[in-house]
PADRENKOL-125116 format. One record per residue (C-alpha): residue in three letters; x, y, z. Coordinates in steps of 0.2 Angstrom, whole numbers, plus 2048, in hexadecimal, padded with zeros to 3 digits. Layout:
alaXYZ
...
//
This chain:
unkA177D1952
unkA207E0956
unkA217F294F
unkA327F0948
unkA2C7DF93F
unkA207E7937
unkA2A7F5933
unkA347EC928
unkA277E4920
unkA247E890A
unkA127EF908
unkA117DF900
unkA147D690E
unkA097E1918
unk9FB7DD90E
unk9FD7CA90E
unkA007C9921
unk9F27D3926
unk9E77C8919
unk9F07B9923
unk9EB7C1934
unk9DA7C4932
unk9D57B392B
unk9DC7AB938
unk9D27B7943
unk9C47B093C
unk9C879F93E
unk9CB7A3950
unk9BA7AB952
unk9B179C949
unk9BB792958
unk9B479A965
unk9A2798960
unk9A678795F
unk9AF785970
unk9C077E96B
unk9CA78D971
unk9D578D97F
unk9E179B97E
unk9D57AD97B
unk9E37B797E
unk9E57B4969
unk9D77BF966
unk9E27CD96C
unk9F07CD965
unk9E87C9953
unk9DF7D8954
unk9F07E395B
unk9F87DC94D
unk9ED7E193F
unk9EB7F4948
unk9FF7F4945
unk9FF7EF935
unk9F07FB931
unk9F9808939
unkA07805930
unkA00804920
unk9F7814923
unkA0781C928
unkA10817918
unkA0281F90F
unkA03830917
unk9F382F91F
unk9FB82E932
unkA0283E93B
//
């Protein structure tokens, strides 16, 4: 996802994708302890997305600079 995607995301929508992202980060992590992953670069780019969002949120809120 990109900055402007997220950007014009609802705080709703926020919420729920960030929800959606970290589950599936989970689901990823339990991959990897079993051995069925292939593509690792995921990992990363879960996490970069969830910091956006974060940031994003935090932003809204008045808590960024």
């Amino acid at each position: 996802m990109k900055m402007a995607e997220i950007n014009d995301l609802s705080d709703v929508e926020l919420k729920q994708k960030e929800l959606s992202l970290r589950s599936e980060l989970s689901a990823l992590r339990l991959k990897k302890q079993i051995g069925q992953i292939e593509k690792f670069h995921r990992f990363s780019e879960f996490r970069r997305n969830i910091a956006r969002i974060m940031f994003v949120k935090s932003k809204r809120s008045g808590g960024a600079l």
